[in-house]
C-alpha positions as CSV (number, residue, x, y, z in Angstrom):
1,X,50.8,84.5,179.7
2,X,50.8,85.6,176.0
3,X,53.9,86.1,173.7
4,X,53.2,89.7,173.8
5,X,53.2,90.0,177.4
6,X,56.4,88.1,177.7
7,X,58.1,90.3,175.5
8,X,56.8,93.4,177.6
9,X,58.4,91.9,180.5
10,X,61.7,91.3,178.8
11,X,61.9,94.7,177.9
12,X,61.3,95.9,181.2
13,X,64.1,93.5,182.5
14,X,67.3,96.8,181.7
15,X,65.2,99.3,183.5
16,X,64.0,97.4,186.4
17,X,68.3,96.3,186.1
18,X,69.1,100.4,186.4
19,X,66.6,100.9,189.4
20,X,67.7,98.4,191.4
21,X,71.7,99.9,190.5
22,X,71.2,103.0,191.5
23,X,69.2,101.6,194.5
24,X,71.7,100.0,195.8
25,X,74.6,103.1,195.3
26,X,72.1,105.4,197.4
27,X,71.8,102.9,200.0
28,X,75.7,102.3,200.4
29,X,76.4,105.9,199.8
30,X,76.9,107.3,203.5
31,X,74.7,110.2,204.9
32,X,75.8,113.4,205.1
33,X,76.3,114.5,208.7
34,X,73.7,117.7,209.9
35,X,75.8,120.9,210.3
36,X,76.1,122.7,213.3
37,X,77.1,125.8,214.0
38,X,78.6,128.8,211.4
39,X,79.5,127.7,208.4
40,X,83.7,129.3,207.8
41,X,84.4,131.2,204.8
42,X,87.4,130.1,202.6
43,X,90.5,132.7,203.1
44,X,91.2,134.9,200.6
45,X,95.0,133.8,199.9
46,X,97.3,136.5,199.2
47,X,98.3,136.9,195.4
48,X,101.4,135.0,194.2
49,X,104.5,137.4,194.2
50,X,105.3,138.8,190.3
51,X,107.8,136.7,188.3
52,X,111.1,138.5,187.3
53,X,112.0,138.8,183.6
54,X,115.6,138.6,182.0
55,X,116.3,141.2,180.3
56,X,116.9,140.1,176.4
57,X,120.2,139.8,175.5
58,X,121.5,142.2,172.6
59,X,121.4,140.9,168.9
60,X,124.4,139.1,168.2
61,X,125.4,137.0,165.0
62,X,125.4,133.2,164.1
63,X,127.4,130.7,165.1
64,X,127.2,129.5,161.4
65,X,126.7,132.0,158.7
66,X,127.2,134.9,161.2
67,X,123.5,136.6,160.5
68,X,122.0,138.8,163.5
69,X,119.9,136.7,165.6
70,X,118.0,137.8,168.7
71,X,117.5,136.3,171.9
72,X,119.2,133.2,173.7
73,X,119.6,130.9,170.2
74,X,123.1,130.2,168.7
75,X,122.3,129.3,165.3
76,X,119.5,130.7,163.3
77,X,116.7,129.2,161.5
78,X,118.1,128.6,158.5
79,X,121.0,126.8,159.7
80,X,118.7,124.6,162.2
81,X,117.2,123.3,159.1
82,X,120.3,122.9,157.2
83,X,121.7,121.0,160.1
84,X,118.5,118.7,160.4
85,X,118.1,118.1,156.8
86,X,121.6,117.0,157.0
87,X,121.4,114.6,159.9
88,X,118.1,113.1,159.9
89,X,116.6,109.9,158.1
90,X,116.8,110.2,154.3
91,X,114.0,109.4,151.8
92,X,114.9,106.4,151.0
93,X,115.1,105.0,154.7
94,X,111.8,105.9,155.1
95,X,110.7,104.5,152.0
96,X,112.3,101.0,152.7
97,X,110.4,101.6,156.1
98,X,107.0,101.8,154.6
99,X,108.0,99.3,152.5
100,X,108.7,96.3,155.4
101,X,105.7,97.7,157.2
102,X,103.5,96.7,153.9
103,X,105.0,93.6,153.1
104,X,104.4,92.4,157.1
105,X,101.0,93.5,157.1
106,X,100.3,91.6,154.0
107,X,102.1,88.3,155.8
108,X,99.8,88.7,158.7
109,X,96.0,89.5,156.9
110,X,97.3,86.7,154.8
111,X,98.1,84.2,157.5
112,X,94.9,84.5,159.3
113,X,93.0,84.8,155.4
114,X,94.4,81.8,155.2
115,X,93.6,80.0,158.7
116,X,90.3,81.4,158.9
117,X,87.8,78.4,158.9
């Protein structure tokens, strides 16, 4: 055999791989038994009773700063961000976070720069 016709067989090597894959599924896949008889129709379930809805409770003002809110919430928008802005991580937290995330990435490229052959 020639070079060329060597390489034509390698090539063919995936596909004859796929054909004998799906081969083999079809032949371990078991048959489908022959129906007999009338085929049933699925039931038609009756439709899912309707949801109640709560009324809305009447406007009513602020737990904080006493403006009219609506609805179920105790403290309006405003003071939910007050109150979150107040508690939550500061700037400089996060920037000393960044910060030690930087300076360990650097360790790490720089330890396997470093024992790279």
């Amino acid at each position: 055999m020639t070079p060329p016709t060597l390489a034509t067989l390698g090539s063919l090597l995936p596909a004859a791989g796929a054909v004998a894959l799906l081969v083999r599924t079809l032949a371990q896949r078991p048959s489908r038994p022959a129906r007999t008889g009338p085929v049933q129709m699925p039931v038609e379930r009756p439709a899912a009773p309707a949801r109640r809805v709560r009324p809305e409770p009447a406007p009513h003002p602020c737990d904080t700063c006493g403006t009219e809110i609506t609805g179920r919430e105790t403290t309006c928008a405003g003071c939910a961000r007050a109150a979150l802005g107040a508690s939550g991580p500061g700037a400089r937290t996060t920037l000393l976070h960044w910060l030690v995330f930087l300076a360990m990435m650097t360790a790490i490229l720089g330890a396997g720069y470093a024992l790279a052959p």
